[in-house]
N, C-alpha and C positions, 0 to 999 in steps of 0.2 A: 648454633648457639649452645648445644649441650654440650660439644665437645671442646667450648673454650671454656665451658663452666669446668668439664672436668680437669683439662689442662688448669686451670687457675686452679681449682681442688687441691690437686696433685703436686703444684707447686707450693701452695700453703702446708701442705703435709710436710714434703721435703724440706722446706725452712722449719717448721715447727720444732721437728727431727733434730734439724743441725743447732735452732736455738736449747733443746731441750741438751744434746749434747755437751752444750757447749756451756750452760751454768752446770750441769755433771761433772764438766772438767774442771769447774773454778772450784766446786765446792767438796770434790774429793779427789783430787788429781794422783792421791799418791794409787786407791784404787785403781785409777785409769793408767796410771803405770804401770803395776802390778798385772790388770788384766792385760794389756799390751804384751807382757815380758810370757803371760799364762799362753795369750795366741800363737807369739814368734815357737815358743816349746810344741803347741800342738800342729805347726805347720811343718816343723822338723820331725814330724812323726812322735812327738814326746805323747807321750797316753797316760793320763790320770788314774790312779787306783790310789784302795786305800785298805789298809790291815791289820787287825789287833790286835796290840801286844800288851800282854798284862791289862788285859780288858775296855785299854785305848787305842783310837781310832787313830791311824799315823798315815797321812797324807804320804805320796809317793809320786813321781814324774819319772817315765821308763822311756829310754829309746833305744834303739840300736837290734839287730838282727836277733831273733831268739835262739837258743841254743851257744851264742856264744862268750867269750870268757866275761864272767858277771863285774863290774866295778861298780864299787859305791863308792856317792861320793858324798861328803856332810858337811853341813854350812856351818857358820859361825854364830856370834851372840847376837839374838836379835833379827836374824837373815832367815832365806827360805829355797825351798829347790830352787825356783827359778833364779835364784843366784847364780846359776850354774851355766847359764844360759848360753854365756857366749864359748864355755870352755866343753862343752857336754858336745859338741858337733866333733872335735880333734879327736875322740875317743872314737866315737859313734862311727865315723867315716873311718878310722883305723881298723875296725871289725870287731870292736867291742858292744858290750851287752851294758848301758849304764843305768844306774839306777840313785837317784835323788830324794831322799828321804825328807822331810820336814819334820824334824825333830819335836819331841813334844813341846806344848807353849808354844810353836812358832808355827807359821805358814799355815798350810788349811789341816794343819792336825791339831789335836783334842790341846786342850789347854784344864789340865785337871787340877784345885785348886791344891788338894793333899800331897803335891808330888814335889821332891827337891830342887828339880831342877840343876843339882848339882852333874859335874862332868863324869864322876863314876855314872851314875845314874842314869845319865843320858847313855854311856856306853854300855852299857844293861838294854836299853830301850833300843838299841842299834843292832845289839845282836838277836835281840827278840825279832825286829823286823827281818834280820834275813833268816834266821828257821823258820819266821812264818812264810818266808819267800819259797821254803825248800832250798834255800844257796846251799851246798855245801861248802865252798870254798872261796873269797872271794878277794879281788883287790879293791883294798880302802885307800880313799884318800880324806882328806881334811883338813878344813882351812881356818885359819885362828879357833876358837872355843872349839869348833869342828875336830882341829889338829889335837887339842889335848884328848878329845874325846877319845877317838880312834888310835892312840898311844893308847890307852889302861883297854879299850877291847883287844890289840895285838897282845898286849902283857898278857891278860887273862886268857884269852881266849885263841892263842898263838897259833893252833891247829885249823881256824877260821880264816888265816890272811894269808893270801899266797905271796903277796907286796904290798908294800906300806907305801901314801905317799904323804907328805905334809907341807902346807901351805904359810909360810907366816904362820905357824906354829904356836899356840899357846902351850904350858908344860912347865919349862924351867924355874922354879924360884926361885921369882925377882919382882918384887914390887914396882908395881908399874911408875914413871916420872911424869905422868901426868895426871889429871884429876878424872877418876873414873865415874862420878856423878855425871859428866858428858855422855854414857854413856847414856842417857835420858835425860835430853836437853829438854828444857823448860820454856826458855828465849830464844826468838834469833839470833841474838845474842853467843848463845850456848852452844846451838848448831852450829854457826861460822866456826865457832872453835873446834869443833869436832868432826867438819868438814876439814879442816885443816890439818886435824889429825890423821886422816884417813887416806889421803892424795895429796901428793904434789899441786899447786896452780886450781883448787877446786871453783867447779865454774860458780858464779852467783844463783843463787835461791830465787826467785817471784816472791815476794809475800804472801801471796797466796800459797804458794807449794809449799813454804816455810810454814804457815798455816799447819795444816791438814799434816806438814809432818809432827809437829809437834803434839798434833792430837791422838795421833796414831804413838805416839810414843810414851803419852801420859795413858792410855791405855793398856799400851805391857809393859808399863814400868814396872808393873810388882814383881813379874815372872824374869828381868833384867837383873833385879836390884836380887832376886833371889837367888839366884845363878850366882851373880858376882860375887855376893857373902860368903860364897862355897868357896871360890875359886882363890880369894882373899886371904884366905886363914893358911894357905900353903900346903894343905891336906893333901889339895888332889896333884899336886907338882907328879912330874915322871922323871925325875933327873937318878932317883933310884932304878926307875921301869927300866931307862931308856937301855942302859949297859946290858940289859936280859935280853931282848928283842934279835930274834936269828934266821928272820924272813929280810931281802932284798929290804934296803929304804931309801928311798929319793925324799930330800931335802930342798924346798924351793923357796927363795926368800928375796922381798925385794931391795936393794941396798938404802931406800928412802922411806921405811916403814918406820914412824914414828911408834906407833899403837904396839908394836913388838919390834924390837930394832934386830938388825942385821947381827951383831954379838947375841941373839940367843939362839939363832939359827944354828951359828960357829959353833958355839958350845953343842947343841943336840949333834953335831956335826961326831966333834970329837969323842962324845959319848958313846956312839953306834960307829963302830969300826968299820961294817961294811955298808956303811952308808954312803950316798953320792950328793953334793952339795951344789944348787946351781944357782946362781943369783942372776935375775935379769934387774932391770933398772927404770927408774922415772915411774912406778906404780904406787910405788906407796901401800898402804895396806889391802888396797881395794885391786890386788894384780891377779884376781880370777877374772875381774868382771872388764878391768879397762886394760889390760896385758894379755887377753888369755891367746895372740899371736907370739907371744912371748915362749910363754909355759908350752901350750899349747903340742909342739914338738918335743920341746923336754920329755913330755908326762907320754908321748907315742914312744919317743924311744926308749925309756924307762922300758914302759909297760911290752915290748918286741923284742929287747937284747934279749 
């Protein structure tokens, strides 16, 4: 009798577990995403650290063999290392060292209220991360807001990048042809649109997921909206930077990218002489995360010629 008592114990625990997981999932699923995306990084060996620069706390996801050539890589507006996820293995298995930064405001680093947020600024906070790494030298890449950033640190800091790479690119002034308030959608509504923006065919939302997205996004809307007002006024363009730039640069862009179309690509193309241009197709803006089979070889062979 005791041991059907504990079996039946045992069995109420395990449902308890899978009930308690499972309103966790309804009522924050974007965390449960998030942690999922944190596990698949820690099972590929990715390891968590974190570093001060200018007396904040900057979130960081490292894999690949130590000792060897360091790549960094920077996410875009709003995003986090584990963006990186599916494209961080093509590097790692080529015999690189990468490292995933979480830019301030975003992911698990410091979100300080006094800070610009602007894309100089951020590339300030970028290069702070790798002296505090000890990098001396390193290849960057960068994918939208990511991509302007790591343009103005090669400009400034040219002696720091041994090759450039840029993803859907932000940089070129040209006001964007759609409405960048999507950028912190409010409605479902707002999302489908911005979904739309961002891929080809995006699949349908849950209410619920649409939920918890929207809360998660009324919550960094200020450090968004701060960003954007930088990025807005044309200040931090590189269409001057980019002709000064005399390190190797790959150029990746997807020919379906609404959010930054295929002609600003062309242009940074034409801008940097010894640049290399590759377009893969059907990603849309989101081509680290749903293409990186795509890129993936590009970004080994770039980084091996």
């Amino acid at each position: 009798m005791n041991g059907k008592k504990r079996v039946l114990g045992a069995g109420l625990a395990v449902a308890g577990l899978a009930l308690a997981a499972g309103v966790g999932f309804w009522l924050r699923p974007v965390s449960c995403f998030n942690a999922v995306n944190e596990l698949r990084m820690a099972f590929s060996d990715g390891e968590n650290h974190t570093v001060l620069v200018a007396g904040h706390r900057v979130h960081y996801v490292v894999e690949g063999h130590v000792g060897r050539t360091p790549v960094v890589l920077v996410h875009g507006l709003g995003g986090r290392a584990e963006d990186w996820c599916n494209l961080a293995p093509w590097l790692t298995q080529a015999g690189f060292r990468v490292y995933m930064p979480d830019l301030l405001g975003f992911g698990r680093s410091a979100k300080p209220a006094d800070f610009s947020y602007s894309v100089p600024d951020e590339a300030e906070v970028v290069a702070g991360f790798i002296d505090g790494l000890g990098l001396k030298q390193v290849d960057l890449a960068g994918w939208s807001m990511g991509g302007g950033i790591v343009q103005h640190l090669a400009f400034r800091h040219p002696e720091r990048v041994r090759r450039l790479i840029l993803i859907d690119a932000a940089g070129i002034d040209e006001k964007p042809a759609w409405d960048t308030r999507l950028f912190t959608p409010t409605t479902p509504a707002e999302l489908d649109q911005l979904d739309a923006l961002l891929m080809p065919n995006p699949p349908k939302v849950p209410a619920f997921v649409a939920r918890d997205i929207l809360r998660v996004s009324n919550e960094r809307a200020w450090i968004v909206h701060r960003a954007l007002a930088t990025m807005l006024t044309g200040r931090d363009a590189t269409d001057g930077l980019l002709p000064q730039l005399k390190m190797p640069v790959l150029i990746v862009w997807d020919s379906e990218d609404r959010i930054l179309p295929l002609s600003l690509g062309e242009k940074m193309h034409s801008l940097v002489p010894q640049s290399q241009l590759e377009v893969v197709q059907g990603c849309g803006h989101m081509a680290p995360v749903n293409c990186a089979g795509q890129i993936g070889p590009k970004l080994v062979a770039f980084e091996k010629r």
